[in-house]
Every structure is written in C-alpha cells, then in structure tokens.
BAZAVO-45332 format. One record per residue: residue in one letter; x, z, y of N, C-alpha, C in turn. Coordinates in pm, whole numbers, padded with zeros to 5 digits, always signed. Layout:
# BAZAVO-45332
AXZYXZYXZY/...
***
This chain:
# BAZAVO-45332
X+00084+00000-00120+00000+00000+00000+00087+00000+00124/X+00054-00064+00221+00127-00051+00338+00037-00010+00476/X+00071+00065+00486+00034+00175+00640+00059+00217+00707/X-00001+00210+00831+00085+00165+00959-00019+00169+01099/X+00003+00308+01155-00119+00289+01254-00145+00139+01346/X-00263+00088+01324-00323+00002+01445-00439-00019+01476/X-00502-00097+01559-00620-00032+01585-00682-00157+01532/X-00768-00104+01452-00886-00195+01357-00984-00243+01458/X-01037-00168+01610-01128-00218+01650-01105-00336+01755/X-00956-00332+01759-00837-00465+01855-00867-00557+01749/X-00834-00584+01646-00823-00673+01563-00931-00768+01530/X-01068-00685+01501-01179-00694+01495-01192-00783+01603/X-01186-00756+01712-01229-00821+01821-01111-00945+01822/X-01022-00931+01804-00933-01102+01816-00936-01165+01717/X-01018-01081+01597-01115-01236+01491-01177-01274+01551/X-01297-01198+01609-01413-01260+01709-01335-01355+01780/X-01254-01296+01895-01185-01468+01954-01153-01593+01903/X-01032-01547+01794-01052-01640+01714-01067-01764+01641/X-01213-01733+01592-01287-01762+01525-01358-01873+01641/X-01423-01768+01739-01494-01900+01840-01425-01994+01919/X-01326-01967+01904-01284-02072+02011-01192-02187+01894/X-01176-02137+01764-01162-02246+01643-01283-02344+01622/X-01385-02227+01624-01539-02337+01623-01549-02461+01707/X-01479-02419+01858-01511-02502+01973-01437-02610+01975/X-01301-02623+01890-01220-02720+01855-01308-02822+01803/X-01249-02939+01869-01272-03074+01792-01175-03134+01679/X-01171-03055+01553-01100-03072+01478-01143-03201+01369/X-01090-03240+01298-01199-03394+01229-01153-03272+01054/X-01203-03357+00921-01217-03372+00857-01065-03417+00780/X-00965-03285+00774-00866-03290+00736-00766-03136+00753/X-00620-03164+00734-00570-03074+00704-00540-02963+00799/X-00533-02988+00902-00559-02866+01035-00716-02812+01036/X-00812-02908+01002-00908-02836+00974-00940-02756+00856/X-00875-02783+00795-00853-02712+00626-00838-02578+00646/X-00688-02581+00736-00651-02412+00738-00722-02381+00817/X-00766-02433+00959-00839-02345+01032-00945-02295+00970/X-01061-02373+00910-01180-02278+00810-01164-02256+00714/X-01053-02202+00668-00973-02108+00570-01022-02014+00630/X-00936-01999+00754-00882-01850+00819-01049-01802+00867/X-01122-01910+00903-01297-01852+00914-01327-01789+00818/X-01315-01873+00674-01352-01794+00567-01324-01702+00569/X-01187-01609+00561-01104-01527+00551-01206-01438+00630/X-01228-01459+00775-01290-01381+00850-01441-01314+00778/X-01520-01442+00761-01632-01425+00684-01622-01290+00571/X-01527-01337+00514-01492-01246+00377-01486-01085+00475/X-01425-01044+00537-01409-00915+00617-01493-00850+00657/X-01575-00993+00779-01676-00922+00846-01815-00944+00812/X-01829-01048+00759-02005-01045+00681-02046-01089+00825/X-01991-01143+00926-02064-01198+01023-02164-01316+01011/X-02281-01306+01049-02389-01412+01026-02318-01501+01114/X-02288-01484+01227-02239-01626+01333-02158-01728+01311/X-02063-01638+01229-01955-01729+01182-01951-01782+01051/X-02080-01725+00982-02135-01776+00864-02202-01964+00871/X-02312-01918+00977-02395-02057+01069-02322-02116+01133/X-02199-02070+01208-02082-02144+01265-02009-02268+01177/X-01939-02226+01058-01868-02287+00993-01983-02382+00902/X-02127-02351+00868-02193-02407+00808-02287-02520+00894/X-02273-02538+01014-02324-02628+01081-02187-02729+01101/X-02086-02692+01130-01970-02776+01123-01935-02840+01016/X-01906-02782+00867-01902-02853+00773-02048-02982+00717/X-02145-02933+00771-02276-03011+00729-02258-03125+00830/X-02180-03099+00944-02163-03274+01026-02096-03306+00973/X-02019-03297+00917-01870-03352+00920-01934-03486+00785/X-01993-03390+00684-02049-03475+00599-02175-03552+00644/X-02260-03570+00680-02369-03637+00762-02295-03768+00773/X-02203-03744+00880-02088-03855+00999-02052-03901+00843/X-02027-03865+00734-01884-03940+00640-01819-03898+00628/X-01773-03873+00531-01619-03810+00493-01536-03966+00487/X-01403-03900+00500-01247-04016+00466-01230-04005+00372/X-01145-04114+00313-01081-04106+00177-01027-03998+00153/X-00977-03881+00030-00875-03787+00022-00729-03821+00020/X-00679-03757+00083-00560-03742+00034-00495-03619-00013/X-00353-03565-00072-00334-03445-00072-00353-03348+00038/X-00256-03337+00143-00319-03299+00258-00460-03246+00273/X-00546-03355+00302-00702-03342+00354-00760-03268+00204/X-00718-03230+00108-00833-03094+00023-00773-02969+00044/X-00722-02978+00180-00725-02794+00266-00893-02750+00275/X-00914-02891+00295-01081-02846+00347-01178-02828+00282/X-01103-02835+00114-01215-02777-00034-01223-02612-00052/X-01110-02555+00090-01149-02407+00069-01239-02384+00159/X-01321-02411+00251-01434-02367+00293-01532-02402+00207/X-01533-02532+00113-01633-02576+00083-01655-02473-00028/X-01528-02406-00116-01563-02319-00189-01646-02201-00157/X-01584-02148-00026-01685-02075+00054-01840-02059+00065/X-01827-02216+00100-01983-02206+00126-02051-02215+00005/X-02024-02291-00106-02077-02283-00235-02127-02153-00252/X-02022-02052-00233-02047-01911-00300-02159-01821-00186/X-02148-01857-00069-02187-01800+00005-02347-01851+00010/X-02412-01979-00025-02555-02031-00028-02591-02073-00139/X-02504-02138-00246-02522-02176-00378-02571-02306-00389/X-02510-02357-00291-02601-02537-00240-02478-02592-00335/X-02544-02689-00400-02459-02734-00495-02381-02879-00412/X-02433-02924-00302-02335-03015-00220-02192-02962-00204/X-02176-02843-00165-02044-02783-00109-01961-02851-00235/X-02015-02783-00349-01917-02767-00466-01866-02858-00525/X-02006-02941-00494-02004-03147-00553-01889-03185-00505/X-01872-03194-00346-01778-03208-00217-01656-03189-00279/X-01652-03044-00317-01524-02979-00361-01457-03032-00481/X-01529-03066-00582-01507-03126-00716-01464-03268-00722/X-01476-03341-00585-01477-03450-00550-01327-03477-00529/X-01282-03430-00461-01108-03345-00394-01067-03328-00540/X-01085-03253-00631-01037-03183-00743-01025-03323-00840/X-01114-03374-00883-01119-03536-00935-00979-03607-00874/X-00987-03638-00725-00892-03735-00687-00740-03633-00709/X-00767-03516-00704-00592-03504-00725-00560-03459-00873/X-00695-03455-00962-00670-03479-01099-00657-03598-01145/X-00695-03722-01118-00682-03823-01159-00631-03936-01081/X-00633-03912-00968-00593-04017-00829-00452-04010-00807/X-00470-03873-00769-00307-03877-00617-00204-03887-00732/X-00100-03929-00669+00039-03954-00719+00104-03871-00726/X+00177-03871-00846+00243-03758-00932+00354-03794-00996/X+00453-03721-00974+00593-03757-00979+00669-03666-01139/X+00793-03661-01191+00863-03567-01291+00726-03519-01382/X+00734-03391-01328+00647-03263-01435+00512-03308-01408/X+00459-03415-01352+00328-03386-01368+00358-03301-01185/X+00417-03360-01126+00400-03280-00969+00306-03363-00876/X+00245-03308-00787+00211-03365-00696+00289-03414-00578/X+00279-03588-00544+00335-03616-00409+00279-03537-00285/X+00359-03504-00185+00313-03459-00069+00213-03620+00039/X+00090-03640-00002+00064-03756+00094-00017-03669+00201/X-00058-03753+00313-00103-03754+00411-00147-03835+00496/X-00215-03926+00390-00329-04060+00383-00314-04073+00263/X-00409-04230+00289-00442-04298+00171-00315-04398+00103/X-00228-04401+00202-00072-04456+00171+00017-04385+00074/X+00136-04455+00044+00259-04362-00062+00377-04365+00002/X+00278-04188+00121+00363-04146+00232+00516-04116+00250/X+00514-04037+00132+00672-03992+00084+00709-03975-00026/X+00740-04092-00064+00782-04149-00223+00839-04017-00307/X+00789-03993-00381+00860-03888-00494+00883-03759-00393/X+00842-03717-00303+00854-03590-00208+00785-03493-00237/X+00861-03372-00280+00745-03266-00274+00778-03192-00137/X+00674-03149-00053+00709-03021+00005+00624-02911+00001/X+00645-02774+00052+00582-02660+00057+00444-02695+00085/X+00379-02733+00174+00282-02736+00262+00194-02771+00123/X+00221-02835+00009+00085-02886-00106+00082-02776-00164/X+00169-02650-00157+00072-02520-00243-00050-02510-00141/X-00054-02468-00038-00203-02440+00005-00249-02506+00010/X-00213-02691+00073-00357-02755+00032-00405-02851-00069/X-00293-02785-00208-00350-02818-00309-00339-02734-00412/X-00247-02729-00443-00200-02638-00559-00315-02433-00534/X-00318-02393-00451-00403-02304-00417-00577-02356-00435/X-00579-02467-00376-00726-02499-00389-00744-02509-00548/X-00695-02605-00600-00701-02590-00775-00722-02489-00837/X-00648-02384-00806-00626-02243-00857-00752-02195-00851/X-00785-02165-00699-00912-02135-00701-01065-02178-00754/X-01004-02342-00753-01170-02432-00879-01158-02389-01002/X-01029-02409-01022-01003-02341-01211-01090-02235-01229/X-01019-02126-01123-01083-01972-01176-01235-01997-01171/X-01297-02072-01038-01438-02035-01053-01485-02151-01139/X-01482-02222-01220-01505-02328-01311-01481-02233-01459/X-01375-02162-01441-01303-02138-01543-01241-02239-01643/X-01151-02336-01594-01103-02454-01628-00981-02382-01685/X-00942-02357-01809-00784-02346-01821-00663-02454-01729/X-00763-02622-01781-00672-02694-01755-00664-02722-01662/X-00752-02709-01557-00738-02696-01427-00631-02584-01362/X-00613-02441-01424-00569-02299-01373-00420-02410-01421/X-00385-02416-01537-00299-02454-01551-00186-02548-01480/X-00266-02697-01453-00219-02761-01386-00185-02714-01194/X-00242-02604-01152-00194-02542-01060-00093-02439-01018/X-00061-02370-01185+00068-02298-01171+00211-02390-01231/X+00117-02537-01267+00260-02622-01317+00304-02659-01133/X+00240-02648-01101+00266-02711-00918+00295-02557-00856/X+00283-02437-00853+00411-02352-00815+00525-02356-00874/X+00518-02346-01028+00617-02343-01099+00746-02440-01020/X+00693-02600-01032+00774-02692-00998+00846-02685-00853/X+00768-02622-00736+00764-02660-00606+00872-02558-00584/X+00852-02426-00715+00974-02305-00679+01099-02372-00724/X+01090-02463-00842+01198-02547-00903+01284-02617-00811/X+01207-02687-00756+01286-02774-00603+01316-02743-00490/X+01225-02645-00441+01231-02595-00305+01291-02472-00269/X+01320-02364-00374+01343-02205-00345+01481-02219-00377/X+01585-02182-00219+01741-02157-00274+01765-02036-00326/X+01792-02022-00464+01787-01935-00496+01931-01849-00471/X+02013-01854-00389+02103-01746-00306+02064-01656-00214/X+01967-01720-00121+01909-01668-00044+01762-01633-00049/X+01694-01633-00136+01575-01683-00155+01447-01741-00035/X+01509-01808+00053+01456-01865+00152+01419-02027+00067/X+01291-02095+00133+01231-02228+00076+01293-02333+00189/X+01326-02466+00112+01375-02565+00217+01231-02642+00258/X+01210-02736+00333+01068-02795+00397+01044-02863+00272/X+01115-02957+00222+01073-03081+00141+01189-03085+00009/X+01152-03168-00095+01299-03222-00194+01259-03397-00263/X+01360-03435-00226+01322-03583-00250+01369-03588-00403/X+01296-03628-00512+01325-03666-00632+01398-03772-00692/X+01361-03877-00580+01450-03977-00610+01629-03972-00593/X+01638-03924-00455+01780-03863-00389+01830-03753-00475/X+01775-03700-00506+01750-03548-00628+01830-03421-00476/X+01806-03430-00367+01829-03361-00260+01715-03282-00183/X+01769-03237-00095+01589-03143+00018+01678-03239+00120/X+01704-03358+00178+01725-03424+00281+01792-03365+00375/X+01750-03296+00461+01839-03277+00566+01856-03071+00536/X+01818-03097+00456+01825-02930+00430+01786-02818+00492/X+01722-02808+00593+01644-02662+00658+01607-02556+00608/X+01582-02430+00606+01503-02368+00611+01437-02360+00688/X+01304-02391+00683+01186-02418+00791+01074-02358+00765/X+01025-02254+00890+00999-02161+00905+00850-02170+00814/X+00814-02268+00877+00648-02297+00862+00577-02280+00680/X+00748-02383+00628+00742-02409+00510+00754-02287+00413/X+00818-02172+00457+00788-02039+00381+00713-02009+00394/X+00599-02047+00489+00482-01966+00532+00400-02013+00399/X+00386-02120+00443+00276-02229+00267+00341-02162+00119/X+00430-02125+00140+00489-02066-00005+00477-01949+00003/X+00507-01844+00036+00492-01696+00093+00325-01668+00059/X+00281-01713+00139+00110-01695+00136+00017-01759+00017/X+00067-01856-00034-00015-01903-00140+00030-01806-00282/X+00192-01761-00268+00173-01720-00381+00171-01596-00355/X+00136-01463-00255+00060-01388-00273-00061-01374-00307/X-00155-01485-00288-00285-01560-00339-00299-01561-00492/X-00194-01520-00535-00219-01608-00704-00300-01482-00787/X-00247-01390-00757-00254-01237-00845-00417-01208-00752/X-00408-01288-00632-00546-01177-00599-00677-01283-00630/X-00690-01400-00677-00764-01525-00732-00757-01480-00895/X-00636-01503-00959-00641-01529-01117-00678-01395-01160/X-00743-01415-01268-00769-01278-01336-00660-01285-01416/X-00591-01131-01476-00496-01126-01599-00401-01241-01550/X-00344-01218-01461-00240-01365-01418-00112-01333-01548/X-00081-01160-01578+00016-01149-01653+00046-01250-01752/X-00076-01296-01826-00090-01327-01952-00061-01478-01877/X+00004-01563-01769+00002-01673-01740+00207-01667-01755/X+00264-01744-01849+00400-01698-01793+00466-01746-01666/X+00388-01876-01610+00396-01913-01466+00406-01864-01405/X+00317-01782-01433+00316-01649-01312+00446-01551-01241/X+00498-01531-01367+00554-01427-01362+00725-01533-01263/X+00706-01618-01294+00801-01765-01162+00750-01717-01061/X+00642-01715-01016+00597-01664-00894+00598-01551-00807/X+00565-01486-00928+00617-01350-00884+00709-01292-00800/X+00850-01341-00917+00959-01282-00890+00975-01420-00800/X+00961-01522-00735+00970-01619-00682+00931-01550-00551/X+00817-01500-00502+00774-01433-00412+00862-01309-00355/X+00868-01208-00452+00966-01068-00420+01066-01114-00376/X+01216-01260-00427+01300-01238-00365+01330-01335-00223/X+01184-01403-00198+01188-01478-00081+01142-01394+00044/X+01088-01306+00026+01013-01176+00126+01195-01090+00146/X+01240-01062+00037+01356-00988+00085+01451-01085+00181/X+01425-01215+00156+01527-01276+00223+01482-01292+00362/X+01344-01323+00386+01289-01335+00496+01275-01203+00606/X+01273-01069+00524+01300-00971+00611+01429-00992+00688/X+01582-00995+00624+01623-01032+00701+01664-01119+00815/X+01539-01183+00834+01570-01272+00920+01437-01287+01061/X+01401-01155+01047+01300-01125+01134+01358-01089+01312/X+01319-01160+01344+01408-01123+01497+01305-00961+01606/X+01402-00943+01659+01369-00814+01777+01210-00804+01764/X+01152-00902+01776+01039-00923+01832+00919-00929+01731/X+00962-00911+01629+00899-00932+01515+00826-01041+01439/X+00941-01165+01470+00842-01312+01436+01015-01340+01363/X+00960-01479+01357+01080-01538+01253+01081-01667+01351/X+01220-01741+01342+01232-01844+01389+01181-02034+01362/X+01197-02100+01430+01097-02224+01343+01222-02284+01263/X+01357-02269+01248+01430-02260+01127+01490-02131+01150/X+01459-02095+00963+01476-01948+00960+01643-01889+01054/X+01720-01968+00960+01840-01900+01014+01944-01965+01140/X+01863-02053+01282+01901-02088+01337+01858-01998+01462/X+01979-01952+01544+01950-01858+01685+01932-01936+01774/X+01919-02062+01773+01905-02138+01884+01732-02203+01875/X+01683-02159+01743+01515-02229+01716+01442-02112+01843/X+01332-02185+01851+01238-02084+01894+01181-02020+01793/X+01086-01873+01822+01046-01831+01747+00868-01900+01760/X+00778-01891+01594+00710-02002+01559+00566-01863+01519/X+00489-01882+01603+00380-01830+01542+00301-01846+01436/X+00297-01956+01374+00192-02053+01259+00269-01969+01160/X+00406-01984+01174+00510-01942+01046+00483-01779+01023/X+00511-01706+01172+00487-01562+01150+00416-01502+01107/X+00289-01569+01136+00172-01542+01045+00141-01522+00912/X+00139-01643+00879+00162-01682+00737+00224-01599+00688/X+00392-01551+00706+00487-01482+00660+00445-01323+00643/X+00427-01276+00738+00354-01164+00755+00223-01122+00703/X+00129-01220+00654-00012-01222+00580+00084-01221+00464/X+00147-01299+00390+00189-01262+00276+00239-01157+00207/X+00311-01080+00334+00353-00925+00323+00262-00863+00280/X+00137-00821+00355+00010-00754+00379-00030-00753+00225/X-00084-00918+00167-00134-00952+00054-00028-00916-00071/X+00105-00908-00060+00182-00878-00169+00209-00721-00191/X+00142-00645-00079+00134-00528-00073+00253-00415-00060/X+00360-00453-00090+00502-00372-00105+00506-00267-00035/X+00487-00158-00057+00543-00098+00090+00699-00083+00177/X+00798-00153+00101+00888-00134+00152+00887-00243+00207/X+00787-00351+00238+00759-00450+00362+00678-00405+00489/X+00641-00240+00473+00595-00178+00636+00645-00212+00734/X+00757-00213+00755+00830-00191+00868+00784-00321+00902/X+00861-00450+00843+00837-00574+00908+00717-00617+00892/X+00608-00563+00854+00484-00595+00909+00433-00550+01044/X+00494-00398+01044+00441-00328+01169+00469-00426+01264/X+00599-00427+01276+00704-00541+01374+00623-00693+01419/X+00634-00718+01266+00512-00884+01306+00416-00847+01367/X+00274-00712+01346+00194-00686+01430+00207-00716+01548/X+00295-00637+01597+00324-00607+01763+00362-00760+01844/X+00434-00870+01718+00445-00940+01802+00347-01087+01769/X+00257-01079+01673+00169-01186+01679+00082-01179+01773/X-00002-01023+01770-00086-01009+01875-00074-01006+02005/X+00056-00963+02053+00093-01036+02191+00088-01160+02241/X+00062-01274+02130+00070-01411+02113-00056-01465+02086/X-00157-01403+02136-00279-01430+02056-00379-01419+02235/X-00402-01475+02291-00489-01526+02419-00595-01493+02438/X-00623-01443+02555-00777-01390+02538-00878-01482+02519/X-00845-01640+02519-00978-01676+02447-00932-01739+02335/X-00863-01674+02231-00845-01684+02100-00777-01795+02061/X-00643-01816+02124-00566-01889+02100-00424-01840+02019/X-00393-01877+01933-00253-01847+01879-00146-01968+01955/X-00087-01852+01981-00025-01957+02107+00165-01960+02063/X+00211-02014+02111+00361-02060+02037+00377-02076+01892/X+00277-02254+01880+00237-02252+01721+00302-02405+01737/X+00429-02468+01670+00486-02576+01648+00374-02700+01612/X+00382-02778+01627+00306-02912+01639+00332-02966+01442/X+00258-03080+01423+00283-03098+01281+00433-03165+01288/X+00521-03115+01208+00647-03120+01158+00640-03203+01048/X+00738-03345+01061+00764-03422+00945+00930-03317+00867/X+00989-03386+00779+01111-03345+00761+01198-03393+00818/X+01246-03337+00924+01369-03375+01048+01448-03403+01009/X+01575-03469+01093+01697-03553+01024+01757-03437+01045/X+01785-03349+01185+01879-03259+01219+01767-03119+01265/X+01889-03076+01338+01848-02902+01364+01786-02933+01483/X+01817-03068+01558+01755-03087+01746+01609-03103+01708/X+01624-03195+01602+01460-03258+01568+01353-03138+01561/X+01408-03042+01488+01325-02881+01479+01279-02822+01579/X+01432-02829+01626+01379-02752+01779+01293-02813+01894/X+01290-02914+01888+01217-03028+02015+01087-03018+01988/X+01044-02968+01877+00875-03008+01798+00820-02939+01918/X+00723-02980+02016+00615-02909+02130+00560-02792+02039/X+00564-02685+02107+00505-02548+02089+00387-02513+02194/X+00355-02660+02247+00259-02645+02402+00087-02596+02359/X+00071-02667+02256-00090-02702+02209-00172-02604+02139/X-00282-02552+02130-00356-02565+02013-00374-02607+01881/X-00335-02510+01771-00312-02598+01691-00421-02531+01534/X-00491-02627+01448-00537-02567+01338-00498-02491+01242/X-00398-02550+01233-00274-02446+01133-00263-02280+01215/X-00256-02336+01315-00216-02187+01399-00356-02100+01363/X-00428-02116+01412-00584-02074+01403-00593-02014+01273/X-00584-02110+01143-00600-02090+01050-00502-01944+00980/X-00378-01976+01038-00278-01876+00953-00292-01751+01033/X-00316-01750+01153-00332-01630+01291-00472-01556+01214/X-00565-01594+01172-00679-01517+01088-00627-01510+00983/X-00534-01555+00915-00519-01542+00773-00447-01414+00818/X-00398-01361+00935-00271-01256+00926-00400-01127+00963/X-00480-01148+01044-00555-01061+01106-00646-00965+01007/X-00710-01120+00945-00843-01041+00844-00721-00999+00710/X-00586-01013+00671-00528-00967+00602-00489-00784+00662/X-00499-00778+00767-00501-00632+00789-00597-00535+00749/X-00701-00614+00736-00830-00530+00706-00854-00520+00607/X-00826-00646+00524-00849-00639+00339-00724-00512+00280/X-00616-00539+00339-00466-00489+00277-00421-00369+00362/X-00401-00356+00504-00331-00258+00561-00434-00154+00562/X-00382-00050+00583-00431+00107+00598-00408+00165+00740/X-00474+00155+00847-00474+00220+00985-00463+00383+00979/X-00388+00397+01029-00384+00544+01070-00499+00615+01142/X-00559+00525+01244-00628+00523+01305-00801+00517+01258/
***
C-alpha cells in the first residue's frame, strides 16, 4: 500500500476539470481519443458520476452515427471505452464495435517474428517490422481485457505473447529503462532513446495485467511482466528529477520534463502498489498537479512523437498544445489515487 497525505477533495475536483474540458475537445475517432476516454472511464470507475457517464456516451454514439475509419493498431485505444460502455448499459453495439477492433488485429493487422504486432497508424505498412511501446495500451491491453471478459484463453494468450515480446525487444535490461521502438528487420531500437512517454505505455499497461487477469500466477507470461515491471520502476526512480516528473528522454539533462510520461509513470507506481515507490509518488503528486490548469488541462504534454533520428529531434517535439494522451494519462494518474493511494487526510 502506498500512503501519503493528500487531499482527496483537490483531486476529486481536477477529475471534474478534467474530464470536462476532455469532453469539449474535438477529438476524432482514434488514438488520442482512445486514451483520453480511457482516463474518462477511469474516472467513471471512481466516481459513479452520471455526467460523465452521458458525457462519454453521447460522444461515442456520434462518432459511430458519422462512421467509423478503417482500424488500425493505434485507433483500438478506443475499444477501451467501448468496453466501458458495454459493461456500463449492456447495449450490445459497444461490444459488437469492440469485437470489431479485436477481429482486425486478430486476423488483419500485420504481424511480424512471434506472432507480434506491427506498430501501424493507418491503414498503410507504417513501420515495417517495428514494434514500439505505445501497442501495449492500444492493443496488447485492450485484448487482455476482451479475453478476460469473453473469457477467450486464446485471446488472454495472444496478449501476454505481445508483452512478453515487446519486453523481449524493448526493455534494456542493465538499466531496466524501455527504448521507444525496435526494428526487426535492422535487429536494432534505431536511434536508441530512452523515451519518456514510451515507459509510460509499458509501466502502466503492465501494472494493468494483475489488476484485469484473474490468477495471472498460473500465466507464466506473467511472471516476464512482473519482474519486467519491478526492475523498470527501480530504474525509473532514479531518474526522477527535483520536481517530481521525469524527463521526455529519461536520462538526458538537457530534455524537458514531459507530463503525458509522468503520469503514466507515476499511475503505474500507484497501480503496482510497492510501498517503497511512496516517496516518488508523493514527489510526482506535487508536481503533476501543479501542471494541471484550472480548466483541466494537463499542460507540458509532448506532441505525438515518431522515433527520432537524434536527441535534438526529442527535444524540439512542441510541449505548447492540448493533448489526448495527456488528458488520458493525467486521469489515469488522478483516479489512480483514489483506487490505490491511502490519504492521510
């Protein structure tokens, strides 16, 4: 357990922000919208709010009305609200929707070695043989979660073969910090980073695994994850700056520091429960919510990041905007206080 006075009724109220001013976004029918009504869900799950119940359920019901796009990997971020709403009304559209996503990256999307998933982001063959971090949450997590509520072995399965693999390529295991991407063909991670964002998608999904799967023990995947998780959190503590955020490459003093990432990083803490991760949660507290706008903006949140050639390319990414990811992972850190932390208060 980790505990740590703060005030539950601050928090409370900067879901409420949030949340509405995510609603007010003109986000389309894809992967920034994915995480952002994640992090609604997330909220939903906490507060049992009717608003943001009718909120997210009038938004998802246009989106389909207007048409959906083709899938790609990427765009089934947005099969975790739909799981949501399934459970939350029992309308069998959501789930149809959702199963729809689950089909194309069971039988569609392109798949490289083990049976991995390509990282795309269209209907194109974006990045030949590429895996990066970012497809545990918006795929490899979504699976996880259809398996369990399907109760698909081969579904559960084929989603811990995609941690398994992604820890295979991506986790240096000296440091246990994750690189952004690894090209299969090159048999390299390209320009090599540790990038901030990209621990976040790994960090957070696989604290996700144990609190989704039932009896995960009995999965031996799992137990990759696990210990995949424990020694990437130790590595990432050290690299938490004054302020309590992490940089947009981990171990560069010249990056800025990256809110989308801190988040994420810090929700994973919360959800993996350790307590000898207090401290740097307390720390992340103090400094996400300083970063968080009174009309519910997560603010110093990096723009979408391809895999950069160099360390300039990292640093140049605009930190100016609004961003879904931000939204999304900034509630994923918040309503993770309330499920996981213990207030003193």
């Amino acid at each position: 357990m980790i505990k740590f006075d703060f005030n539950k009724s601050d928090v409370v109220d900067k879901i409420d922000r949030m949340v509405r001013k995510t609603l007010s976004m003109d986000l389309v029918w894809d992967w920034p919208c994915g995480v952002a009504y994640y992090g609604i869900s997330e909220a939903i799950g906490v507060t049992e709010n009717e608003e943001y119940i009718k909120g997210l359920k009038e938004r998802v019901d246009n989106y389909i009305a207007l048409g959906l796009p083709p899938w790609n990997v990427n765009a089934c971020a947005m099969g975790h609200c739909l799981l949501t709403l399934y459970d939350l009304t029992g309308e069998d559209r959501y789930l149809d929707t959702a199963l729809s996503k689950i089909d194309y990256l069971q039988n569609k999307a392109l798949r490289f070695g083990e049976n991995v998933l390509q990282h795309t982001v269209s209907s194109k063959n974006d990045f030949p043989e590429q895996a990066w971090a970012d497809t545990l949450f918006m795929a490899a997590f979504f699976l996880l979660r259809t398996g369990v509520l399907k109760n698909d072995k081969k579904m559960i399965d084929d989603a811990l073969n995609q941690y398994y693999w992604h820890i295979e390529y991506l986790q240096d295991q000296a440091t246990g910090l994750w690189y952004h991407g690894y090209n299969n063909l090159q048999k390299d991670h390209m320009s090599g980073f540790f990038w901030a964002r990209a621990n976040a998608w790994a960090a957070y999904t696989m604290s996700q695994v144990n609190k989704v799967l039932p009896e995960p023990y009995l999965y031996p995947q799992y137990m990759d994850v696990d210990c995949s998780l424990r020694d990437q959190l130790t590595g990432l503590k050290q690299l938490q700056t004054k302020d309590g955020l992490w940089r947009t490459i981990l171990n560069d003093e010249q990056s800025y520091e990256e809110l989308s990432a801190s988040a994420g990083i810090a929700a994973a803490m919360l959800s993996n429960r350790n307590p000898l991760n207090t401290k740097a949660v307390e720390k992340a507290y103090n400094g996400i919510l300083d970063n968080i706008s009174e009309d519910g903006r997560l603010l110093n949140v990096s723009g979408g990041t391809a895999v950069m050639r160099d360390l300039d390319g990292y640093r140049k990414i605009s930190r100016k905007w609004t961003q879904g990811w931000g939204q999304g992972l900034g509630l994923a850190f918040l309503t993770g206080l309330l499920k996981y932390g213990e207030s003193g208060e």
